[in-house]
N, C-alpha and C positions, 0 to 999 in steps of 0.2 A: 261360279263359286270362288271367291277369293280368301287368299292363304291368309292366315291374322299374323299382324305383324309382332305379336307375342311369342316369344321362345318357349318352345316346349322343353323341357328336361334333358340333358344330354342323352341321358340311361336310356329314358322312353321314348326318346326320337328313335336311337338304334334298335329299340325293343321293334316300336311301331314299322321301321326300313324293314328292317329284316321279317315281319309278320306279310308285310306289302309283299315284297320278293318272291319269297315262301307259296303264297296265293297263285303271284304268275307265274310259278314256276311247276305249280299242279296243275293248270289248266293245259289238258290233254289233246283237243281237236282244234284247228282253226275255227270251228263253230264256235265252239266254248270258247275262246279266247274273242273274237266277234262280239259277241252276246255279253261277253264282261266289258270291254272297250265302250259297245255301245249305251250297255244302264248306268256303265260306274263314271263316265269322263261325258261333258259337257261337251258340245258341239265344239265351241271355241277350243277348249281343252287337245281336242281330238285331232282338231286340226294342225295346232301346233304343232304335236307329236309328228302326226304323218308328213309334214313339209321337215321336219329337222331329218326324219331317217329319208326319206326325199332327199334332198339337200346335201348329207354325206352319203350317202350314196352313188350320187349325180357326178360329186365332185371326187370319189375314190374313182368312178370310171374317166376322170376328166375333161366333164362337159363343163364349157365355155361359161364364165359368171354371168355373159348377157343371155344366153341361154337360159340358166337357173334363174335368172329374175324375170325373165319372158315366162317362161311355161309356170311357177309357182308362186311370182305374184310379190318376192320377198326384195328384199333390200341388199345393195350389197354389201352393207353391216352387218345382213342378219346372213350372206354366205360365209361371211370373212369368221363371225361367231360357231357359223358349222364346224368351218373349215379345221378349227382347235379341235373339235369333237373327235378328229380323226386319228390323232395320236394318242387317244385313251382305250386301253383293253377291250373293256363292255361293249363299245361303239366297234370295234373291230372284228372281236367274235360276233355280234348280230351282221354284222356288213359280210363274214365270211358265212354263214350259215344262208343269207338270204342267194350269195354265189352258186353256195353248193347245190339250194335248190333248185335254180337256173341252168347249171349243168348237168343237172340228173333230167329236169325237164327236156332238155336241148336232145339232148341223147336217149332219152326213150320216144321221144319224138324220131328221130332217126334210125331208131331199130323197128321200131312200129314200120314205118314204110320199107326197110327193108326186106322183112321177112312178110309184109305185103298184108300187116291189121292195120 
């Protein structure tokens, strides 16, 4: 699906961002959140998405750009384009919440074996 190169309304763009937002920000389970990804964004769409949070990701833990262009396929214009990503808020809280679940993983993992579940 491509975006028309017609301008929408100031007013109603911000109406429309903010109704968009609002949406992902009520979807409660990884399921639901799955299930919207997968009927609302186009395969292409989708892909895009998950190589850009990929990508800053890859590159906040500082894996190597021949790395990132080996394993995801991308350019290294389109790292160097991430790479801005990384000094913006929204990109930062998603990159620290996907951390946090990593160390909570890490660590129930490691009390699990501990205490011998």
């Amino acid at each position: 699906m491509r975006t028309s190169e017609k301008s929408v309304n100031k007013i109603l763009k911000g109406n429309l961002e903010s109704l968009f937002a609002s949406t992902v920000a009520d979807i409660k389970t990884p399921e639901e959140a799955q299930e919207f990804v997968d009927d609302f964004f186009s395969p292409a769409e989708k892909e895009t998405f998950v190589k850009r949070l990929a990508l800053t990701y890859w590159l906040k833990k500082g894996r190597a750009y021949s790395n990132i262009k080996e394993n995801l396929k991308v350019s290294s214009a389109t790292i160097s384009s991430a790479q801005a990503l990384l000094a913006k808020k929204g990109v930062q809280n998603a990159l620290n919440k996907i951390e946090a679940e990593e160390w909570a993983s890490q660590w129930s993992d490691k009390i699990k074996k501990f205490v011998g579940k």
